[in-house]
PAVO-823914 format. One record per residue: residue in three letters; x, y, z of N, C-alpha, C, O, CB in turn. Coordinates in steps of 0.1 Angstrom, whole numbers, plus 5000, padded with zeros to 4 digits. Glycine has a CB too. Layout:
N
ALAXYZXYZXYZXYZXYZ...
***
This chain:
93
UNK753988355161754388355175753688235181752488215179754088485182UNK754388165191753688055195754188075211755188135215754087895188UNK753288015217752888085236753287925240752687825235750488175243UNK754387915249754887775250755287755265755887665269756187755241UNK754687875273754387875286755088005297755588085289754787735290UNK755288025304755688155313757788185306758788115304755388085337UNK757388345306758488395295759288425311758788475321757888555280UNK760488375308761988425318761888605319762888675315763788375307UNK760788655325761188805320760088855333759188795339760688855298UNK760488995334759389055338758189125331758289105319759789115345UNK757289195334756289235326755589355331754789325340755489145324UNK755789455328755189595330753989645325753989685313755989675326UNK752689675333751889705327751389865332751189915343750989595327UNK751289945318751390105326749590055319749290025307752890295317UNK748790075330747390085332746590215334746590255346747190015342UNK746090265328745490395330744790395346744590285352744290425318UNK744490545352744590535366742890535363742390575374745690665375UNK741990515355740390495354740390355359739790335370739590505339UNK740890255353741290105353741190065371742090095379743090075346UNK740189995374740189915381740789795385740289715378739389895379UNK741489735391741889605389741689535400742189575410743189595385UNK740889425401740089385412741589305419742689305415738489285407UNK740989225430741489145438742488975432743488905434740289135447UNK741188985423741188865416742088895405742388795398739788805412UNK742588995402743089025389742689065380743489085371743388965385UNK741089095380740289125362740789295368741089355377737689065359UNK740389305350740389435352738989465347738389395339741589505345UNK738489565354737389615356737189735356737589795366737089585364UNK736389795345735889935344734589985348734090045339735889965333UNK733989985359732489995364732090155351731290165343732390045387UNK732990235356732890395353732790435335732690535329734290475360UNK732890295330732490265314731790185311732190095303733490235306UNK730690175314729490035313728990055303727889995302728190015323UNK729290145289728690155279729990085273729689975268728190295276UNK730590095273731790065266731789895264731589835275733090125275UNK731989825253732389745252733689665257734789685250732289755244UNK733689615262734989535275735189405268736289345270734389495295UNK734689375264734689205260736289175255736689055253733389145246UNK736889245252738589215247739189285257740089365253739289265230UNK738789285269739989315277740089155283739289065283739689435289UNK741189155287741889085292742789095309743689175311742489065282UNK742289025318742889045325743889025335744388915336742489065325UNK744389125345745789095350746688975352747888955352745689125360UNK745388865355746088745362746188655349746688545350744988665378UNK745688675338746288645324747588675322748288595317745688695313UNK747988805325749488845325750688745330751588675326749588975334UNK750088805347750588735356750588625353751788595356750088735364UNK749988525348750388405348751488375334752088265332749088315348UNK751588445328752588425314753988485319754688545310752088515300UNK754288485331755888515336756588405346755988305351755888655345UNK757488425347758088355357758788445363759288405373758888245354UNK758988575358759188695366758288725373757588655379759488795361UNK758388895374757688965382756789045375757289125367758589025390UNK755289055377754189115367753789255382753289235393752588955361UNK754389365375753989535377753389595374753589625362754489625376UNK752389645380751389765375751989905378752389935389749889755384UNK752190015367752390095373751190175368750490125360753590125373UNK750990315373749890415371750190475364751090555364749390475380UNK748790465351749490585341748590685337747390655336750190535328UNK748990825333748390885328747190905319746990855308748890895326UNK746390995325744990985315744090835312744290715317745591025299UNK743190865305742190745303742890705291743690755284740490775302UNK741990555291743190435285743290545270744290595266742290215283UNK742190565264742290675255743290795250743690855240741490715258UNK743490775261743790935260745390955263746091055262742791025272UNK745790805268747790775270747990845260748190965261748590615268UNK748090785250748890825237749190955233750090975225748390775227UNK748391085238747891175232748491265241748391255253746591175229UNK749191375233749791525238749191585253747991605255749391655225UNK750291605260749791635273749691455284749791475296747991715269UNK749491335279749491245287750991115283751491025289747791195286UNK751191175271752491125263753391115272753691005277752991205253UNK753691195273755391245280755791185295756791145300755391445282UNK754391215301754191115315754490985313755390925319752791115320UNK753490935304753590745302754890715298755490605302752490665287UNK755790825290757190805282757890785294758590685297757990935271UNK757690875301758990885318758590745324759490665327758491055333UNK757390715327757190555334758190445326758790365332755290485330UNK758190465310758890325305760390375304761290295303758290265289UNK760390485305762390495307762490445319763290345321763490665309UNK761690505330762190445344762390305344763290245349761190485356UNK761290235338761390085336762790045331763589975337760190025325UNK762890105320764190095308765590115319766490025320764090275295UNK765490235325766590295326766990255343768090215345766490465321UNK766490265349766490225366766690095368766189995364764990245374UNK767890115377768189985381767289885388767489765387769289995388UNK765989955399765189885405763689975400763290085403765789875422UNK763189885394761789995384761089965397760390075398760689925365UNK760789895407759889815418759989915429759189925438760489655422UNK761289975428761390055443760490155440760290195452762890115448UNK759790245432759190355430758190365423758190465415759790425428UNK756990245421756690255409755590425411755290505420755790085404UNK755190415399754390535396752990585404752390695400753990495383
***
């Protein structure tokens, strides 16, 4: 895969609702300072790889814990709505 500058598309990011995301764009976890962060990456890295429109929406559980029974099914309904809705922007999460 080769990165050849901002993709014709939009870009959806379902972010756990712990996730900070400052002003500037970083994302920022104060409430995990044990945690190793150094491979996060953030927002305004996104953001800048579109020529669309870059969405945050809110998602279930800690970043951990999306994937997993009980926070699943929530995150699943965020990306149909993305999928399936004609305007994902009018309601995000």
């Amino acid at each position: 895969l080769e990165h050849r500058g901002p993709i014709a598309a939009d870009i959806h990011m379902i972010a756990s609702k712990f996730a900070n995301i400052t002003l500037d764009g970083r994302l920022d976890r104060p409430n995990l300072l044990t945690e190793d962060t150094s491979h996060m990456i953030g927002t305004k890295y996104w953001r800048d790889l579109t020529a669309g429109s870059f969405i945050i929406h809110d998602g279930h559980g800690n970043h951990k814990q999306m994937l997993e029974p009980g926070f699943v099914d929530q995150n699943a309904a965020i990306i149909n709505k993305i999928i399936f809705d004609k305007d994902p922007h009018a309601n995000n999460q």
